[in-house]
C-alpha atoms as one frame of an Amber mdcrd trajectory, in Angstrom:
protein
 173.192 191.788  97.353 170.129 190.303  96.370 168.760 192.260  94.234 171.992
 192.086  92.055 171.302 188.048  92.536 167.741 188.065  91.024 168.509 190.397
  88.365 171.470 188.228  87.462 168.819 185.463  86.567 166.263 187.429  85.828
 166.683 187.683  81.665 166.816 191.086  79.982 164.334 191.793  77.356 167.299
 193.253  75.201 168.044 189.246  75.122 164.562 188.073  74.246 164.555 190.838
  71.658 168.092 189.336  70.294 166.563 186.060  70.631 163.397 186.904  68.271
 165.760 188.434  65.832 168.083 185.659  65.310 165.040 183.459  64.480 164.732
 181.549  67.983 161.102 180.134  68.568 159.611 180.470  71.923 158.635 177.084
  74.034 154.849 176.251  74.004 153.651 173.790  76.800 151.436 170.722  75.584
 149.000 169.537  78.148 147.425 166.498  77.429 143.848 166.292  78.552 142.130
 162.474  79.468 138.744 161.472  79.447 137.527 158.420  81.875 136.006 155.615
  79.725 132.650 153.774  80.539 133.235 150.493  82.610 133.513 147.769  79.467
 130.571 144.646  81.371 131.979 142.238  78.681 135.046 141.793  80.700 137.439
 142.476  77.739 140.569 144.140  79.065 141.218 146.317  75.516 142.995 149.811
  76.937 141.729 152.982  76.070 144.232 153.976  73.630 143.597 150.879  70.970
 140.136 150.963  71.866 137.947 153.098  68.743 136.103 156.213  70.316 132.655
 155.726  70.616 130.052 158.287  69.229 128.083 160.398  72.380 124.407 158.490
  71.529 126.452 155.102  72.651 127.539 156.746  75.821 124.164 157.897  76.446
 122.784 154.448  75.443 125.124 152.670  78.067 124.184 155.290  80.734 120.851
 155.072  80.833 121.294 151.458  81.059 123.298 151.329  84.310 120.426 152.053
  86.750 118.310 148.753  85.291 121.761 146.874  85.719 122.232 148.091  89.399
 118.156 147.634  90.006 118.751 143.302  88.880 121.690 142.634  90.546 121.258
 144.270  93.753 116.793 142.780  93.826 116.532 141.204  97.130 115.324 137.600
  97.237 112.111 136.180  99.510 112.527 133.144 101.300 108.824 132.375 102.722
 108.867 128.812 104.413 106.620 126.570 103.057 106.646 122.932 105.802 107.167
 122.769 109.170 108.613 119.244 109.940 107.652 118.169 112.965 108.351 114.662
 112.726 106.224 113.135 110.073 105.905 110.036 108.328 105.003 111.585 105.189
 107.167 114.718 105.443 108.729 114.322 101.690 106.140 112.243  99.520 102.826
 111.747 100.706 100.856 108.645  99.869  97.160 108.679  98.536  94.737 106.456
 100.254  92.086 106.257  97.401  94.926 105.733  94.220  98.048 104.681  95.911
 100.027 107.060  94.337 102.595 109.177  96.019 103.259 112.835  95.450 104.778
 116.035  97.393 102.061 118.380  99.010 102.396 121.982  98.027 104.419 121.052
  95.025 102.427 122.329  91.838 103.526 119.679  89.535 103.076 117.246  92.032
  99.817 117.901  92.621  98.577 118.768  89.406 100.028 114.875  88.521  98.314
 113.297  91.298  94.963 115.086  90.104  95.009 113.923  87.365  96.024 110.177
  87.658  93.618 110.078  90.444  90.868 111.141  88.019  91.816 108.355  85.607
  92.306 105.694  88.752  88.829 106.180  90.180  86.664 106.979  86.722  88.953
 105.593  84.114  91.051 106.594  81.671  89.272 109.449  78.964  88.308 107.309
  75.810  86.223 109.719  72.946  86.012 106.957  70.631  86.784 105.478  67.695
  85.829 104.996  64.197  86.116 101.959  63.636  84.650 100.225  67.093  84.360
  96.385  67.296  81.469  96.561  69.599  80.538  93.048  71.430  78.167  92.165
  73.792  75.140  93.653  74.990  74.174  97.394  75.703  74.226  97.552  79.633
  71.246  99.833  80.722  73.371 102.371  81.582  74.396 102.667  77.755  78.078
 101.716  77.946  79.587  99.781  75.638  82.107  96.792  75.307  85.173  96.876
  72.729  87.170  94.541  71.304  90.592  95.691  70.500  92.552  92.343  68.581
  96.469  92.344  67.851  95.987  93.279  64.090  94.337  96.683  64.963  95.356
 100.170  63.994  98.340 101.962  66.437  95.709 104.420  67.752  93.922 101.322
  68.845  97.105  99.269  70.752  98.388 102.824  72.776  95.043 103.282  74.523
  94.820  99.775  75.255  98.341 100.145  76.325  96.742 103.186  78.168  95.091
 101.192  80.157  96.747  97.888  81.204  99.180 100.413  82.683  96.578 101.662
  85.091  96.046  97.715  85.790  99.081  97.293  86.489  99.781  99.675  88.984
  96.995  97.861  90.743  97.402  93.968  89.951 101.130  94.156  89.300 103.775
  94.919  86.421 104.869  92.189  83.696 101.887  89.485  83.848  99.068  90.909
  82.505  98.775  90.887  78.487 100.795  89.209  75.913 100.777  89.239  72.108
  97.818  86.442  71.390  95.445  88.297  74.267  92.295  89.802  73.275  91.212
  92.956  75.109  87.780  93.835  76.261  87.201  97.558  77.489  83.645  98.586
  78.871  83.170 102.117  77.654  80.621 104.376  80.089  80.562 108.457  80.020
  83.556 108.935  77.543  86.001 106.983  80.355  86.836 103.369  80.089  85.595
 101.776  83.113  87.149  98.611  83.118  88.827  96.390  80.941  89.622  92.389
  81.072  92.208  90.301  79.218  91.738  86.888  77.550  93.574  84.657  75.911
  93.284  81.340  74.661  93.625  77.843  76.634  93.327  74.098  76.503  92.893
  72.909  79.826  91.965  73.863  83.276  91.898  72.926  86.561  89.067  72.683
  88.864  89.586  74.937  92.410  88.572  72.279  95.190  85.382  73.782  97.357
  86.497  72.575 100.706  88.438  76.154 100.999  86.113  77.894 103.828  86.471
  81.385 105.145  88.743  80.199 107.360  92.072  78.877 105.632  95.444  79.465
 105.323  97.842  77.619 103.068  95.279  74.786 101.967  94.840  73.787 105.803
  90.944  73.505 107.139  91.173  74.954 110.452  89.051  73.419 112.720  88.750
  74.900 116.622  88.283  72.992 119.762  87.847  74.979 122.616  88.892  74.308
 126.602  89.208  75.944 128.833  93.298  75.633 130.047  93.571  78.208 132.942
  91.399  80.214 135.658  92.421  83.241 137.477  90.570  84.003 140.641  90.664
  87.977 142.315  88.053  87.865 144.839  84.978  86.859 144.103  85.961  87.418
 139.867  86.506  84.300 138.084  88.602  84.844 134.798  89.094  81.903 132.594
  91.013  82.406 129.448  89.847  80.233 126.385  92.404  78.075 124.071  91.542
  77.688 120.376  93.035  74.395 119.144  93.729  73.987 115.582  93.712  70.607
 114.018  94.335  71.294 109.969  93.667  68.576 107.243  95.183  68.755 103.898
  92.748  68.072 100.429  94.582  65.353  98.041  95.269  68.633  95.154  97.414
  69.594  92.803  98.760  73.241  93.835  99.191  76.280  92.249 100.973  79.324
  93.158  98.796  82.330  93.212 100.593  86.152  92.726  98.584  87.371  95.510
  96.933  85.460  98.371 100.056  82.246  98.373  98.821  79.729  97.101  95.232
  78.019  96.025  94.519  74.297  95.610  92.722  72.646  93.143  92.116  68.899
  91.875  95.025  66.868  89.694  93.137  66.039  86.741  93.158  68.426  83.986
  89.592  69.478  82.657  89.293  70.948  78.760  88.947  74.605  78.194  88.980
  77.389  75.901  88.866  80.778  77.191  91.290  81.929  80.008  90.725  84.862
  81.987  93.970  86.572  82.531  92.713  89.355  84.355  90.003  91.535  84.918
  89.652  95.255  86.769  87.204  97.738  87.090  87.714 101.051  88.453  86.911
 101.915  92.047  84.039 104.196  91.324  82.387 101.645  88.887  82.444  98.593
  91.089  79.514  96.615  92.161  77.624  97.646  89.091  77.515  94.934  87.253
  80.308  95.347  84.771  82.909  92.681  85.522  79.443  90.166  84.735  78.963
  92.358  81.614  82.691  91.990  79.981  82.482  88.183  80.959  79.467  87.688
  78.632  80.739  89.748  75.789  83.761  87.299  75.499  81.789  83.973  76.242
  79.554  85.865  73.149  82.637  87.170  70.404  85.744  85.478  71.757  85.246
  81.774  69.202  83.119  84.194  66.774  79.739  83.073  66.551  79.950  80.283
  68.814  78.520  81.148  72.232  81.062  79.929  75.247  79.440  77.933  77.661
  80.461  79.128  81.790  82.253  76.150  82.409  84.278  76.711  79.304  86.049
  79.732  80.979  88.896  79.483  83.389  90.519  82.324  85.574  94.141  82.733
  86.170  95.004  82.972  89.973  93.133  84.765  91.300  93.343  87.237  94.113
  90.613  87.342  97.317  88.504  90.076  94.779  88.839  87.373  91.877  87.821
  84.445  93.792  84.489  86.592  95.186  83.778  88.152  91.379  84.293  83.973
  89.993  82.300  82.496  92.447  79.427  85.070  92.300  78.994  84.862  88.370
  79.605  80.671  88.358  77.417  80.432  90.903  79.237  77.990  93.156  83.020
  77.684  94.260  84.770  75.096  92.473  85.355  77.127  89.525  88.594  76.880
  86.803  91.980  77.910  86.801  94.774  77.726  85.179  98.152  78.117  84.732
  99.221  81.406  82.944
């Protein structure tokens, strides 16, 4: 029975033969064969049938590049730790002793800033020199030179001077020191400018009263009594502890608020100048070598031309403990002039 089944379905090849003569075509199969495509990085989402085939070297190309693409995004980073904070004061910004100025250690930037504006703090900023020098005063014997720099001078002239009163004031303060009519004075020594002082024209001063001691505060003479207020006995030890009266008198003066040390007193009636120091600074390295004396002279010599200031013509602005030491030193007593800036 099943053999008369199969070869009931089973097609005769009488019937093919009839089917080739009557013109019938035989039925071909079509298989379509796919190709995967190389993972598109530019994160366009074009299919593979509008896409245009690319030629075999641009496969290649892409292939060889996938290895350097794996190697950079899967690189491993280092962390290495740096600081251990254990508590101090100066953990983020650390402050210099010598130039003030504060910087992170370790940081590269940091420290190659610090370098370098210590450099310019302690030995002064780096001057080559100019042309066209207005050289005043006398040679010291160390062969520096003072300059003159005047309002009317070339740019190159004003930005180093500008140069410089920036280094003063991140000592003496911002906002005071120069102003348009000022004349500048900058001692030149070993290609640096060593220090620098700022005048300007006055008409009157006032004379600083010399009954300030060493021991002052706030125009008050201080005067101690001693006596002896209490005794403690342990045994045969005496201890007697010692009470420092102060009795203060005030001068008769006119006062006159200082920037730095409160305030100075000085007399009421107004004394004729003509040169006023506005301020003076010399750097750290350079100090006690005579220079502050040196720019003094070259504007008592250049600052009314030919005419040769005398000392008492000069008057200092208020000045700070430093000032009131350099003033007294070159005037050659205390009671020398201020005035008001």
């Amino acid at each position: 029975m099943q053999s008369k089944i199969s070869s009931f379905f089973k097609p005769s090849s009488s019937d093919e033969n009839d089917l080739s003569a009557r013109g019938g075509k035989k039925e071909h199969v079509i298989v379509n064969t796919f190709k995967r495509r190389a993972r598109n990085f530019d994160g366009s989402n074009e299919s593979a049938l509008d896409s245009p085939k690319k030629p075999i070297s641009e496969d290649l190309s892409l292939k060889s590049q996938l290895p350097e693409l794996g190697r950079t995004l899967n690189k491993k980073r280092s962390y290495v730790q740096l600081y251990l904070e254990l508590g101090q004061s100066d953990f983020l910004l650390h402050t210099c002793s010598t130039c003030g100025f504060k910087y992170a250690r370790g940081d590269e930037s940091d420290e190659k800033v610090h370098k370098s504006f210590h450099k310019n703090y302690t030995h002064g900023i780096q001057f080559k020199g100019w042309r066209n020098e207005r050289v005043v005063g006398m040679p010291s014997a160390e062969g520096g030179r003072v300059i003159l720099v005047l309002d009317g001078d070339p740019p190159a002239h004003k930005n180093k001077v500008q140069e410089v009163l920036q280094m003063m004031e991140f000592e003496l303060g911002e906002g005071w020191i120069f102003q348009k009519i000022c004349q500048v004075y900058m001692f030149i020594s070993s290609q640096r400018v060593a220090g620098c002082l700022v005048a300007e024209p006055i008409k009157e001063g006032f004379k600083l009263l010399s009954c300030f001691g060493d021991e002052r505060t706030d125009g008050r003479i201080l005067k101690k009594c001693r006596s002896h207020s209490a005794t403690l006995q342990f045994g045969e030890i005496s201890l007697q502890r010692e009470v420092i009266k102060r009795a203060s008198s005030v001068c008769s003066s006119n006062a006159v608020d200082e920037k730095h040390n409160g305030t100075i007193m000085c007399e009421n009636e107004a004394v004729p100048a003509v040169c006023g120091i506005r301020a003076i600074w010399v750097t750290p390295s350079n100090r006690r070598k005579g220079i502050a004396s040196l720019l003094l002279d070259a504007v008592r010599r250049s600052f009314c031309g030919e005419i040769v200031l005398e000392k008492s013509q000069l008057a200092f602005s208020q000045p700070s403990s430093a000032g009131k030491a350099l003033a007294s030193n070159y005037f050659g007593t205390a009671s020398f002039l201020v005035y008001r800036t």
